[in-house]
C-alpha positions as CSV (number, residue, x, y, z in Angstrom):
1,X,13.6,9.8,3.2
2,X,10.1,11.9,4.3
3,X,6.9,11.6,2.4
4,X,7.7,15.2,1.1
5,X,11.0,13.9,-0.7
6,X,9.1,10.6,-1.8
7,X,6.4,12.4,-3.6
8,X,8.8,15.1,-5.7
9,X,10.7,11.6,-6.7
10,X,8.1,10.7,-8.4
11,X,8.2,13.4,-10.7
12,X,12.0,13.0,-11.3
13,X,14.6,10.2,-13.2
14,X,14.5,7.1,-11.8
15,X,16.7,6.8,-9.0
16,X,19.8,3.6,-9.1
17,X,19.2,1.3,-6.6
18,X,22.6,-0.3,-5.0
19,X,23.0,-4.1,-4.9
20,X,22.2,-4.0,-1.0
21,X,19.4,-2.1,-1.6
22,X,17.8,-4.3,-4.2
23,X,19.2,-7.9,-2.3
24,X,16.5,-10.1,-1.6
25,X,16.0,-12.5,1.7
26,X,17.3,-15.7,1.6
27,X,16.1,-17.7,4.1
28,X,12.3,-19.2,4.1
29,X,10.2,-17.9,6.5
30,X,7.0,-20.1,8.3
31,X,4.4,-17.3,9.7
32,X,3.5,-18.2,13.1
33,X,0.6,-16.9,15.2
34,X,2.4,-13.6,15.9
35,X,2.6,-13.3,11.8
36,X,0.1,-10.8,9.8
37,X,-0.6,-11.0,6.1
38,X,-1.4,-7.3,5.1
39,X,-3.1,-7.1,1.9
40,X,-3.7,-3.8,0.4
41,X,-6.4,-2.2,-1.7
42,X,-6.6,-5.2,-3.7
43,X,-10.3,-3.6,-5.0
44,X,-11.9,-3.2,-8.5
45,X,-10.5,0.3,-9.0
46,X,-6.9,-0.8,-9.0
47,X,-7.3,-3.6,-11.0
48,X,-7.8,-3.5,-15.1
49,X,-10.8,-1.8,-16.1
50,X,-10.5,0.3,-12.5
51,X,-10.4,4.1,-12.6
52,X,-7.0,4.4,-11.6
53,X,-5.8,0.3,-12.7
54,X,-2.0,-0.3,-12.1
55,X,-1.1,-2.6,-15.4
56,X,-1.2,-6.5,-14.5
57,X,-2.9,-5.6,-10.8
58,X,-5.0,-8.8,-11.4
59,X,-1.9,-11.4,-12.3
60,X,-1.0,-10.5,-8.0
61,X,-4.3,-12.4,-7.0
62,X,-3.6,-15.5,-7.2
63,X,0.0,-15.5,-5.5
64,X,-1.7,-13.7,-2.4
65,X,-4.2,-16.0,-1.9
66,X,-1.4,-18.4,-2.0
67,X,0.3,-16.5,0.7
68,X,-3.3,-16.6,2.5
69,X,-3.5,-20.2,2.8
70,X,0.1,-19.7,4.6
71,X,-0.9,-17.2,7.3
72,X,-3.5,-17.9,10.1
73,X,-3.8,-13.7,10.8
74,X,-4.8,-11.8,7.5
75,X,-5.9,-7.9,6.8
76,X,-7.1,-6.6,4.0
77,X,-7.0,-2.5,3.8
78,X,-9.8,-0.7,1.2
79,X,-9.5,2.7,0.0
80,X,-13.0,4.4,0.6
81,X,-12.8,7.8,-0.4
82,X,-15.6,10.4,0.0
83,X,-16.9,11.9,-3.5
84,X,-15.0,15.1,-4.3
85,X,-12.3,13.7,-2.1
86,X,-9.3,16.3,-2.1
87,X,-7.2,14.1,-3.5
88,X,-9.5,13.9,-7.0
89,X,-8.0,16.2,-9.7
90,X,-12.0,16.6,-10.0
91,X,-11.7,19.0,-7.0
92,X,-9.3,21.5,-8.3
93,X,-10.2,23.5,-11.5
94,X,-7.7,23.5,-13.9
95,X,-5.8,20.3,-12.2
96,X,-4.9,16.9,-14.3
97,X,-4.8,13.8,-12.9
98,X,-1.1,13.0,-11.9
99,X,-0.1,16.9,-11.2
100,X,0.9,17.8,-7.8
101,X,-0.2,20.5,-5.4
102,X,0.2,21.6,-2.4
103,X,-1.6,20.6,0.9
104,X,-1.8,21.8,4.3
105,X,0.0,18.3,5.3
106,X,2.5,18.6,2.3
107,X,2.7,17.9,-1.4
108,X,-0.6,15.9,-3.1
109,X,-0.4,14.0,-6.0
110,X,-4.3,14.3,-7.7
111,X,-5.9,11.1,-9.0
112,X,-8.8,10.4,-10.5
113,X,-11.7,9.7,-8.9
114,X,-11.4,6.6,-7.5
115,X,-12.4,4.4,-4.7
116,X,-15.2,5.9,-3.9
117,X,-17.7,4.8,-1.1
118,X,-20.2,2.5,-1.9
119,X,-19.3,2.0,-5.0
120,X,-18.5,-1.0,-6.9
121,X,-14.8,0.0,-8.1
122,X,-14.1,0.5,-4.4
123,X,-15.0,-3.2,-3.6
124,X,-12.5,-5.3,-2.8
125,X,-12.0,-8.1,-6.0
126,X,-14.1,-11.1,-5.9
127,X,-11.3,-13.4,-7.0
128,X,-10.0,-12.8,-3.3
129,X,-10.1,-16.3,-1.5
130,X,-8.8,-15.6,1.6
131,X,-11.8,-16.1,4.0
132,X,-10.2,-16.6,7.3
133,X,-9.2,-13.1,7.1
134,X,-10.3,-10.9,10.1
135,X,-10.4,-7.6,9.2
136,X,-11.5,-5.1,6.7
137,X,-9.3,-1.6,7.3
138,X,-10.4,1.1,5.4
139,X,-8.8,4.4,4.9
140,X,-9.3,7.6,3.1
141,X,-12.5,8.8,4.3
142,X,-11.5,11.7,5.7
143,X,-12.3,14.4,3.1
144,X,-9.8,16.7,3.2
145,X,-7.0,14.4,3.8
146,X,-5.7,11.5,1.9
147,X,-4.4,8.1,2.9
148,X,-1.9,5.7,1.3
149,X,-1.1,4.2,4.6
150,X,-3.1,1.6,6.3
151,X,-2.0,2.9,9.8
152,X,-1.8,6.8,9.6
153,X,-3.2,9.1,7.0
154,X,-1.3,11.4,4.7
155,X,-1.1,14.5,7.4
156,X,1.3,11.8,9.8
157,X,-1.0,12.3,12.6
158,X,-4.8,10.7,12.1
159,X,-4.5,7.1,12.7
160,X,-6.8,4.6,11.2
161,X,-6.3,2.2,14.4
162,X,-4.7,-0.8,12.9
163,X,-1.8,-0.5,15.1
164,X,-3.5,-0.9,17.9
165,X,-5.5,-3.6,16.8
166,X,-2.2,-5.5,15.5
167,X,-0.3,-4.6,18.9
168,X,-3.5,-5.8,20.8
169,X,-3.2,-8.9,19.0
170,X,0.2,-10.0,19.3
171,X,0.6,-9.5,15.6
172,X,4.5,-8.4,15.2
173,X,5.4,-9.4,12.1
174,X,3.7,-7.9,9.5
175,X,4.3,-8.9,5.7
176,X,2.5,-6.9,3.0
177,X,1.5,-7.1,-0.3
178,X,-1.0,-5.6,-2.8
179,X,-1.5,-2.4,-4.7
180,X,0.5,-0.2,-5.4
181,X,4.0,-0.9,-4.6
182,X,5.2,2.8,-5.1
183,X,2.1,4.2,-3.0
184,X,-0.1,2.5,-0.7
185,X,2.2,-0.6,0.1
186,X,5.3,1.5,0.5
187,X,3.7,3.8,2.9
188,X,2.4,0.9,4.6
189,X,5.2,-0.5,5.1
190,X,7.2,2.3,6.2
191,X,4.6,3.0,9.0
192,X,4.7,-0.6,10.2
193,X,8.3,-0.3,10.5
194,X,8.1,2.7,12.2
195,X,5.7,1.2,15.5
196,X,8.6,-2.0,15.6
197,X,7.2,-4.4,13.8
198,X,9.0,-6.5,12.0
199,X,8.2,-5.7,8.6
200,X,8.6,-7.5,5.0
201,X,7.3,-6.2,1.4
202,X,6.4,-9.7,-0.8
203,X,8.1,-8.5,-3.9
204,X,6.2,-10.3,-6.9
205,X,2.8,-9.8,-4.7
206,X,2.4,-6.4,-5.5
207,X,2.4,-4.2,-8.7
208,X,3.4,-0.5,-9.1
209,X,2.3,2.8,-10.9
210,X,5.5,3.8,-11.4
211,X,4.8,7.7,-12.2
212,X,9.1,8.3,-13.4
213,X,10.5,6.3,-11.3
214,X,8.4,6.2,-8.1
215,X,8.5,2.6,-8.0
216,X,12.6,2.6,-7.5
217,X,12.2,5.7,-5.1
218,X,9.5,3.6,-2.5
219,X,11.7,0.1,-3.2
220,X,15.1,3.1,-1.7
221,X,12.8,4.1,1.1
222,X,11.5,1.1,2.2
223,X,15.0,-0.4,2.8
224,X,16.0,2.7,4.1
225,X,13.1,2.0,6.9
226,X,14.0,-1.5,8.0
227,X,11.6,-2.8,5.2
228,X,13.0,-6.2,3.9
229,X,12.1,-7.5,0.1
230,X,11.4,-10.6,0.2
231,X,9.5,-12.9,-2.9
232,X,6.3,-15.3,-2.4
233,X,8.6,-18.6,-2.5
234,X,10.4,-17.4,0.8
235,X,7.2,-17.9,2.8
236,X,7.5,-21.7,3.3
């Protein structure tokens, strides 16, 4: 499934997921050094009394830093929008948040504005406790572009480096987590998979929007990139 056919799912029924699709990894799993704990956009927007909160963002917290204690390599991603950003329903006379239009790099759901630099509902939460973590990846700057994906932004072709920075590393195995399931983490994840990694969505660590039945559409195309599901108790 594109991005394209992602996005117009979201306006639609929710789709039926088949029992493969929704089976979850058995086996425990001990990161080693060439293991990556991707955390995304866990920031004060996303997270009740945000500009764009997804419901119970704040009950992931404490499971990822959890996980973090569990992982020697960790990355947190940060939207970090400009002000006007294309992606605000702000931008567009006559636009609501949660229509869609059309952009040069394909269809746009608008959001409220959200995330934006410098401000305190873009920071990341301070109920974070991960402090080994090593990098701060943000994403979304560009103006006229947005950028679910904490490795390539919306148009499929501006990078924000963090492959690189993984590959350079050693970092193979990436396993995310954060907000939103049905946007930012599924696009995430998808891109990881796309580079080789070995890549892994930790279920009950993230929380979705769910705009009609996103959340079911990203949970189909995730598995239908290599993604695995896997839940917090399966990282020993």
């Amino acid at each position: 499934m594109n991005r394209r056919s992602f996005l117009q799912l979201a306006g639609m029924s929710a789709l039926t997921l088949s029992s493969s699709a929704r089976a979850l990894a058995a086996a425990s799993v001990t990161p080693g050094a060439d293991a990556v704990l991707l955390v995304i956009d866990v920031q004060n927007c996303f997270l009740p009394g945000g500009t764009l909160a997804v419901d119970n963002g704040d009950q992931i917290i404490p499971v990822i830093n959890s996980l973090g204690a569990k992982f020697q390599n960790v990355v947190f991603t940060q939207d970090w929008h400009t002000p006007e950003h294309a992606s605000f329903a702000s931008t567009h006379p006559g636009k609501s948040a949660f229509e869609t239009i059309e952009m040069p790099y394909g269809t746009q759901v608008l959001w409220p504005d959200h995330c934006v630099q410098g401000t305190q509902d873009a920071q990341l939460s301070d109920a974070l406790d991960i402090p080994h973590a090593q990098l701060i990846m943000r994403k979304g700057y560009h103006n006229e572009v947005d950028s679910y994906s904490g490795f390539m932004e919306a148009d499929g072709t501006t990078k924000t480096g963090l492959t690189g920075y993984l590959q350079e590393r050693g970092l193979s195995k990436v396993y995310v987590c954060g907000l939103a399931t049905d946007f930012c983490v599924s696009w995430s994840a998808q891109d990881a998979a796309s580079t080789g990694m070995v890549v892994s969505v930790i279920e009950d660590a993230c929380r979705g929007i769910d705009l009609n039945g996103s959340v079911d559409a990203a949970w189909k195309a995730m598995s239908e990139a290599g993604v695995s599901r896997i839940q917090s108790a399966d990282i020993a």
